[in-house]
Structures are given as C-alpha cells and as structure tokens.
N, C-alpha and C positions, 0 to 999 in steps of 0.2 A: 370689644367684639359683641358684647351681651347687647349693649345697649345699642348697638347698629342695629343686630339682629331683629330684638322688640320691635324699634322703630319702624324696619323694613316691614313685620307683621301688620303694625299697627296703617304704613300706607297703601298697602295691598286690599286691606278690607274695607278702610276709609276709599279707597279708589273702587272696589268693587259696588259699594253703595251710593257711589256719587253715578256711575254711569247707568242704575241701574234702567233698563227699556223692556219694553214689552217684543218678546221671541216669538209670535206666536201670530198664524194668520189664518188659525182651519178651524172651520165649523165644531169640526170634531172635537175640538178644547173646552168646548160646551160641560161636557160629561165631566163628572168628577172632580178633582183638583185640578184637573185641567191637563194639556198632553206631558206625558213625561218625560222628561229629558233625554232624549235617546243619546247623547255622545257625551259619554263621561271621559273619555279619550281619544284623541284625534286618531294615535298611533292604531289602538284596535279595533275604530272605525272602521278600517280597510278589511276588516276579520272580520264583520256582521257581531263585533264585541265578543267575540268567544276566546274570552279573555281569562275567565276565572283560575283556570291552572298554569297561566303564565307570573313570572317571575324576573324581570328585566331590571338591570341595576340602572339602561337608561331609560325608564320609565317607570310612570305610577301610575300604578291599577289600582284604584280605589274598588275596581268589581269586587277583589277578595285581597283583604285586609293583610293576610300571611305573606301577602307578596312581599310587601314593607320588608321583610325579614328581609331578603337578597339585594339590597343595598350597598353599595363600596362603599368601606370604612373614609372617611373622610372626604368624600364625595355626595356631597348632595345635591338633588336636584331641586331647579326651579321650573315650571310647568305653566304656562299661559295658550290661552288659545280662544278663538274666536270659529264661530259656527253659525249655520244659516239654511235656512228652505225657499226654495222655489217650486210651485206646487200649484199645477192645473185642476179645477173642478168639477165635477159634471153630473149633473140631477136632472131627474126624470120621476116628477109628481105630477098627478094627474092629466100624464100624456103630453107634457108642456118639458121639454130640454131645456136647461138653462147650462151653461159655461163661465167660469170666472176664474181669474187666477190671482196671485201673490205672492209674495217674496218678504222675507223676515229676516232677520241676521243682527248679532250681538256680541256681547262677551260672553263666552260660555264657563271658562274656570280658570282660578289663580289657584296652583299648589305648589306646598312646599314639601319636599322629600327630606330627611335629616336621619341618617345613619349616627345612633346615638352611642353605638357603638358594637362589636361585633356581635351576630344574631340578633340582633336590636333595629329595629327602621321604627320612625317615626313619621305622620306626614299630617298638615293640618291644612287649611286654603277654603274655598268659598266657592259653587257653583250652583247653579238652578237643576231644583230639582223639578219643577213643572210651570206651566205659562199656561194662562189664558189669553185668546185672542181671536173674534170673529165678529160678524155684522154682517144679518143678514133679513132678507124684509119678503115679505109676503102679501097682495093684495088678494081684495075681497069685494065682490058686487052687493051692497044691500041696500034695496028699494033705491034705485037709480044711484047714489052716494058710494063711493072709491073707499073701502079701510083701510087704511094700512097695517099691518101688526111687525114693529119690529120688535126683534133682539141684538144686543151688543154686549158684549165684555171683553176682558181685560184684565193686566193684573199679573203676577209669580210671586212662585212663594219659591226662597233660595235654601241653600242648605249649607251650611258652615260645620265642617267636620274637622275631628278629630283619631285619629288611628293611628296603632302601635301594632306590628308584627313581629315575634319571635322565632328563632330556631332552636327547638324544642331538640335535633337531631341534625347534627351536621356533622358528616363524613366526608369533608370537601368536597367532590368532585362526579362522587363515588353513588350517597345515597344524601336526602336530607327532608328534615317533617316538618314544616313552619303551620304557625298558630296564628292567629288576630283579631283583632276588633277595631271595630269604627266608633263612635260615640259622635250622634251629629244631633244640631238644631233648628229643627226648620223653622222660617218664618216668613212673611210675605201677607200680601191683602188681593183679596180679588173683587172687581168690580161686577155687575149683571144691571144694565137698563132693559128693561121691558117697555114698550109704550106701543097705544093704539089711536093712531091721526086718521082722523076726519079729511077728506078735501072738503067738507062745506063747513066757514069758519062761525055755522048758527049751533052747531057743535063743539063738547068741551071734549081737549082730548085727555087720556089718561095716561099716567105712567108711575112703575114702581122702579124704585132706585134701593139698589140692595148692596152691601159694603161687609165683607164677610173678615175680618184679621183673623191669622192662624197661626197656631204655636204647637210645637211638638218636640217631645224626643225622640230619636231614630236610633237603634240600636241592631249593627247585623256583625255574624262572627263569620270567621273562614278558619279552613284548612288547605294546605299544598304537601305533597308528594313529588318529590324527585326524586328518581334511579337512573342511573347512567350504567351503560354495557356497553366495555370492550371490546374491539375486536383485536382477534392476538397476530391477525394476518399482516394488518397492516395501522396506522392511526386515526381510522373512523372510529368514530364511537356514536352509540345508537340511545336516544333518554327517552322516557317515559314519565309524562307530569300527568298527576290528577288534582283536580282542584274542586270544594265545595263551600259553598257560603249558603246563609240564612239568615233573614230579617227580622226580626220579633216585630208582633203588629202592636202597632203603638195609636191608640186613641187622642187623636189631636182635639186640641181647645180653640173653640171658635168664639170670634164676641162680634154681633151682627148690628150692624145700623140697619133699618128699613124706613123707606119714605114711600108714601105712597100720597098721589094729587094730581088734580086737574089743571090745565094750561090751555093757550090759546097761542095765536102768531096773528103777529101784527105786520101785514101784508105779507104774511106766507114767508117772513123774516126772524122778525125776534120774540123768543118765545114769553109769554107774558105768563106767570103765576096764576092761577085762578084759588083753588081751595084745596085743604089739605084733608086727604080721607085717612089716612094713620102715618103716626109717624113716635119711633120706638128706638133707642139705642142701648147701645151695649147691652144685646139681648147676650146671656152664653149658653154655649151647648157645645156640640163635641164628634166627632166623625171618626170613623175606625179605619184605618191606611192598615191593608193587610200583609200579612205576612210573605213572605217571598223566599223561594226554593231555585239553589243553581248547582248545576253538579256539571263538570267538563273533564274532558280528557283530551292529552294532543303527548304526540311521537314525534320524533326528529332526528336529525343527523348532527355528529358534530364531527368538525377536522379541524385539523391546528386551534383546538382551543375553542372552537368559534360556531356559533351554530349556522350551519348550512341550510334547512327550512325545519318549517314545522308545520302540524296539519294536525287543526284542532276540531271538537264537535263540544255542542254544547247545548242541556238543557237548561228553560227556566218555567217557573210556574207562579202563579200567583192570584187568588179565588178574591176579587173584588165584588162580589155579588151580597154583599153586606154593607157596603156603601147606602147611604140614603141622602139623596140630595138636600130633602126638608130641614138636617141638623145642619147644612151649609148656608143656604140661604132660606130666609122666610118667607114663606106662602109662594115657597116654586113648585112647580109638577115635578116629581120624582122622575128622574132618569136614568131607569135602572139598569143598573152595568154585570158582566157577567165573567169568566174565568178568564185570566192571559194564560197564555202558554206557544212557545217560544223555543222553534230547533234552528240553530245558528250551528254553520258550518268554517273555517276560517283555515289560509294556506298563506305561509311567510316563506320570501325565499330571498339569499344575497346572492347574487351570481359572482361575485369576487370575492377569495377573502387575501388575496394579497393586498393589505394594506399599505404596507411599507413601499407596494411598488407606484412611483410617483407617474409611469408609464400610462394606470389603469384610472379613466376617469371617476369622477367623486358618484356618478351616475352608478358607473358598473361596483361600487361599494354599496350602494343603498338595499336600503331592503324594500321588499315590493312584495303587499296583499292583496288575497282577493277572499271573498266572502260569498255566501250567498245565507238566506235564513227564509223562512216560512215562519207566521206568527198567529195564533187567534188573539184578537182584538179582546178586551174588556169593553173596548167601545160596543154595544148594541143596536140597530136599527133596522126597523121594520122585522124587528123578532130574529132577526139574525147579526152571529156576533161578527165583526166585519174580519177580514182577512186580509194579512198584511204579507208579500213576498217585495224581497228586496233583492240588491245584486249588488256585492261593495269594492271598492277598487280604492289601494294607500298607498303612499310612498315615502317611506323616512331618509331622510337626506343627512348625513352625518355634514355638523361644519366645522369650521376653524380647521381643524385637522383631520384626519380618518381614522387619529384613535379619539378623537372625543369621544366623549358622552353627550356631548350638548348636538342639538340633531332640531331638523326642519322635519314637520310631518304636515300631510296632507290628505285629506280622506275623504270620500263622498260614497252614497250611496243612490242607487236608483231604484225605486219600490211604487208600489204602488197598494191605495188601501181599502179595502171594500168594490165593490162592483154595481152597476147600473141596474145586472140581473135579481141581484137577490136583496141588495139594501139601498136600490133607487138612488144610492150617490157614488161618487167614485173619487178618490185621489189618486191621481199623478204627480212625482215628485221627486226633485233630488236635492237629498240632502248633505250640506259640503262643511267641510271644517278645516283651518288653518290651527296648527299650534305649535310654538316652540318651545321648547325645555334644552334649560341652559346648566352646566355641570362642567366640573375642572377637566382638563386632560389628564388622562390616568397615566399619562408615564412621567411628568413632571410638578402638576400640581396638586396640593392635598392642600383640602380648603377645612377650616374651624380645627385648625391641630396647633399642641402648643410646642413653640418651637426648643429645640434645648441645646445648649449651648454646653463646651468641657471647660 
C-alpha cells in the first residue's frame, strides 16, 4: 500500500508538470508576480472563498491549515479540478476606446487529504499560485514613421505544499480548537518581451528579453473554533465557527537572464538578428511576497446530524506596496503596487437532508452557494488602486451514493475590475471552475486501514 501510495504522489506531480500552460490572458498580470490565483477551491468558489473558519471532512481548505484537522479517520480525500477566465476589456487613453477580449483555462490543482489519524489531517498536492499573461501594443506618429512599442509575457510560478492540522481540543460534537500549518515551495519562471518596430525597414528595431526564475519558501499558520448549541425543544442545533490564518512574508530568490538587441525583418517576415546591446545571465536578487492576514466567522443550522446552511463573512489584507519590480526584472520601469484588502461574504444551503430517501433527487441533496465580495486591488493605475466586486454562484453534487464523500463541484464567479472612470481600463469577467474530489463511502468503506483478522 506504501508503495502504491509513493507512486500515486510521484505521477500526480509528474502529471502536474508535464501539462504545465500559461492561465493567464489580462493586462493586469503585468504587476507583480503576476495575477494570483484566485480558486484555490472550486467548492468555496461559490462562497467568494470565505472559507477560512470552514472545516468539511469532504473537502480541503488549504485557506487555513486547521481544517486538515476535521478529516474521517480512514477516509481520505483526492481533489483535482480544472478552472478558467473569460474576460472582456475596455480602455480609454487619450480619448481613443479600444475593446478586447480572452479566455484562459487550465489545471488549477491536484490534492491529497490523508487523516493520519484521529485529530491529525494531513494534506500535500501542487497548484499555481500566480500566472502571467498579456500582449498588448501601442502606436506612435514620429516625423511621418509608425512605432510600435509592444509588451508581452508569460510564465507561473506553482506552489507545492505541504500541511498538517491538529485538534488541540475536541469535545465531539459539542466544542473543538484545531491548529495548522502549511509549509509550501514555490517555483516557476516568468517571461517579459519589450520591443520597439519601426514600419520603415532603414530602421533597426530594438528589443529586451527578460527571463526572471523564482524560488521561495511560504510559510502560513491557522486556527478554527467550533461550538455547537442545542436546542432542548426540539433536534436543531445552532454552531458557531471562527476561523484565522497568517502568512509570514517570505523573500523570494530570483536569477534573471537579460538580452537586450537590434533586429530587422526580412520582408516584414522573419526577424533577422542585427547586434547585441547587453546581454547578462544568472543575474540574482530577490523580491519580498508579503505578509497576508485572514480572520472569518460563519453560523449555521444543523438537523439530523447534518448541516442545513451556513453564512459566512470574511476579512483579508495584505500591504504589497514594498514590491519593487527592478529586483524581478532588469532595467524594467517599476510598477508600483499598493495594499489588497478583501470583504468576502459566503451562504451554503442543502435543501434535503433525507438521504436515505431514494424518492428525493441527487439535485435536491446537493448543496448550493452564493457569494458576493468587494476588494481593493494591489493592482495600481493611473494613481488609483483598481477595485474588484464579484458575485459567486456553486454547486456540489454528491456522487456514486448520497452518503459519499466523493462530490462534483462547480463554481463561477462574475466581477468585474477597475473602471473606465477612475483607471481608464475596465475588466469584465467570469470566472468558472470544475473540480472533483473522490473519498470512500462512509457507511461501507474505510480506505489505508489495516485489516484484522481472529
């Protein structure tokens, strides 16, 4: 069983690196390490991610680590999912509208959940934590001759984590205080062309080619809070979760190529080499991924066992304005980014919980989110930090049975980021996610247990 296991690890992460692709199609990936992974779960997709003080034995919340802890004992989960943007754009610099749009989509994460044993969850697997991806071109009238100035990149850097939650405090059902950490590695290279083309071919043109590799450790801890209240009337019962996690800012290691030289086209076809004005590798330096603060709280119902909804809120914060682009790439213009902060609101509800009744469609079992959140951007333009509202809509499909664990989730949101008024660009956009996570039936099978025999 050991060596299945290993194996399984070993083509999960081999398979995540074979297909790895570029997620990313918005200007705005430009900034920073580029956009960050907004679905680290399809399931609390549907919740605008206000996730932190949630605790699901069929899911894994890598948002805070303590969840691990609420795991069935011999029940683990596997987690795969796939996610994607479509996203209209619209700019308005000097009085001139332009419109474009795009569409992205990829593997977004492999995890594995492993209840190692009671108050013990373990969970390790491989997702992006940020993508670059855009190309965008600008012309220019000097002395009768066309310039062009474009930009391009490209590029993620993934994150392969590691995390174990405790229960520090369990009272069954009653009260319970779980603990955790993550321990993760990021790693990835990002691409940045610059070049400025001539239409007249008595002109050379230029361009710098920048190749930035990054390496990091990520380190963030959590805490959860569970109290359940009876009521003595009848068998509802009413819980209260709080949940908190924290990032330590961790200063990544960069090692930069830089090319920089002149070219020409040969019939306005293939680009010819001309001369090389610098060219430098494995420069290193280092960039500081800050710190990050999440605090939530959600209430809910529960009957027969079972929770009926729940309705979370959630802050996050995170002061990116000590970023400097120069330590990412060489001889770029500084792009300087400014504080995220982040009120995510989230509502679950199952409208059946008769299981056992084969009468009640797999439909009226599922559970169904909605979401909504308001965000300030780290992104900055034209002096203001751009502003994110979204509106989120889930649905978890139990399969195989209606007591599995193993469940279809489905999630999308619809937001929009910045404005025409205040930062001359605007995205429209919704973003959708497929994922399924696969786990024994909990009334028959108990998977990695050693059997015993009289």
């Amino acid at each position: 069983m050991c060596l299945r296991f290993c194996f399984l690890i070993s083509s999960i992460i081999s398979l995540s690196f074979s297909t790895a692709q570029d997620l990313n199609t918005s200007p705005f990936s430009r900034y920073g390490l580029g956009e960050l992974n907004a679905v680290q779960s399809t399931h609390f997709l549907g919740m605008s991610n206000a996730s932190n003080s949630f605790s699901d034995p069929q899911n894994i919340n890598i948002a805070n680590p303590a969840s691990y802890a609420g795991f069935f004992r011999y029940n683990p989960i596997f987690d795969v999912s796939v996610s994607g943007k479509s996203a209209l754009y619209k700019s308005n610099y000097s009085n001139e509208e332009n419109t474009s749009s795009a569409t992205s989509s990829g593997l977004n994460n492999m995890l594995i959940g492993l209840p190692i044993q009671k108050n013990w969850g373990l969970v390790l697997g491989i997702l992006p934590y940020s993508s670059m991806g855009y190309n965008a071109t600008s012309n220019e009238i000097i002395d009768s001759n066309t310039v062009s100035y474009k930009y391009s990149g490209d590029g993620s850097i993934n994150r392969l984590i590691l995390g174990n939650g405790f229960n520090i405090l369990n009272k069954g059902d009653s009260l319970k205080i779980a603990l955790g950490f993550n321990a993760s590695y990021l790693f990835g290279t990002l691409n940045q062309l610059n070049s400025v083309e001539f239409n007249d071919n008595s002109y050379y043109n230029s361009r710098i080619q920048n190749q930035a590799s990054i390496s990091s450790w990520l380190f963030d801890g959590g805490i959860q809070y569970f109290q359940q209240f009876r009521n003595p009337a009848n068998s509802n019962r009413w819980f209260l979760r709080m949940g908190a996690s924290y990032s330590l800012q961790s200063n990544a290691k960069t090692i930069n190529d830089y090319f920089a030289y002149t070219y020409t086209y040969n019939f306005n076809v293939q680009e010819i080499p001309k001369d090389t004005l610098s060219f430098d590798e494995e420069i290193e330096g280092s960039v500081a991924i800050p710190d990050k603060m999440t605090f939530s709280i959600s209430i809910g119902r529960n009957a027969q066992d079972k929770n009926v909804w729940d309705l979370a809120a959630q802050y996050t914060s995170s002061d990116w304005t000590t970023f400097n682009d120069t330590q990412l790439f060489v001889n770029q213009t500084n792009l300087s980014l400014g504080a995220y902060e982040q009120w995510s609101f989230g509502y679950r509800i199952t409208p059946s919980l008769d299981w056992a009744n084969t009468n009640k469609s797999i439909l009226a079992k599922s559970n169904y989110s909605f979401g909504l959140k308001r965000a300030t951007s780290e992104v900055v333009v034209s002096d203001n930090s751009l502003i994110n509202y979204g509106i989120n809509f889930g649905v978890s499909i139990p399969m195989l049975s209606s007591r599995s664990l193993s469940r279809l989730n489905l999630g999308c949101e619809l937001g929009r980021l910045g404005t025409l008024d205040e930062n001359n660009i605007e995205e429209n956009y919704i973003r959708f996610s497929v994922g399924f996570s696969m786990a024994p039936d909990t009334r028959y099978d108990r998977w990695f247990r050693k059997r015993k025999y009289d």
